[in-house]
N, C-alpha and C positions, 0 to 999 in steps of 0.2 A: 474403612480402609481409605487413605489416600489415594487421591489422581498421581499417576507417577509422574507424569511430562505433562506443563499444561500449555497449550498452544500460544502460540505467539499471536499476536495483537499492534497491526500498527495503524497511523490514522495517516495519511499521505496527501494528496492533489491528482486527479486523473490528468495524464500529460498525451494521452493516445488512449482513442475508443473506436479507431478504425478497423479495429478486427472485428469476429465475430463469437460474442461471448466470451470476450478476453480484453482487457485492459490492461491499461501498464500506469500504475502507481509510481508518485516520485516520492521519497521521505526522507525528510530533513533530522540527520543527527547533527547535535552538539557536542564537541569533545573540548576537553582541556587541555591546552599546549604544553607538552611536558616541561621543556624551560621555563619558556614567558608566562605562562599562566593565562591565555587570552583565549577566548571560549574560540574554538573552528567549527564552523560550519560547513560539513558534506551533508549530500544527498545518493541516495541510493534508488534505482526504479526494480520493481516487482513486476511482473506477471502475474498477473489475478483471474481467477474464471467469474464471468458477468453473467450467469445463467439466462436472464430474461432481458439484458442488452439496458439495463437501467440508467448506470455510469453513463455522464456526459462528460464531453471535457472541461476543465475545469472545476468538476465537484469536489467537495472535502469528503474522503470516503476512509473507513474501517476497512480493513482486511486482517484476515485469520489464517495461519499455516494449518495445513491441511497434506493429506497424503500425495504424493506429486503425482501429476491429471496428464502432462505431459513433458516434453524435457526442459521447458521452461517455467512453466508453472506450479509452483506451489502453495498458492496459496489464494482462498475466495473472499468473495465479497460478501462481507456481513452485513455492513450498511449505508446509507449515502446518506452524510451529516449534514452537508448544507450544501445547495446547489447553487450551482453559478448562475450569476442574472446576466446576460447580453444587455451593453449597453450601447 
């Protein structure tokens, strides 16, 4: 049998890890301009649960929709893909 609904998957930028157990993801969509045809660049930021306070700012992170945890939240942190270096 088939998965009916399969969870969402996005890869974004942590923009805030000043909470506790909760970051906030920014993620860049591209659309097509209905006239002109020129790619638009939005972003949109999530609320993510950080179970173990991983997420730093600036990491390249995965997050997964999930059952909503609180009235912002819906979605957690599957993985930190590359980490930011301070320079």
């Amino acid at each position: 049998m088939q998965e009916r609904n399969s969870h969402k998957t996005f890869t974004g930028v942590v923009v805030s890890a000043k909470m506790d157990k909760t970051i906030v993801v920014s993620v860049d969509t591209y659309r097509k301009h209905r006239l002109y045809g020129k790619r638009v660049k939005s972003s949109t930021k999530f609320h993510a649960h950080d179970e173990n306070n991983t997420a730093k700012l600036g990491d390249v992170v995965t997050i997964m929709e999930t059952r909503p945890l609180s009235k912002t939240k819906h979605f957690v942190l599957v993985k930190v893909e590359k980490v930011h270096e301070n320079i």
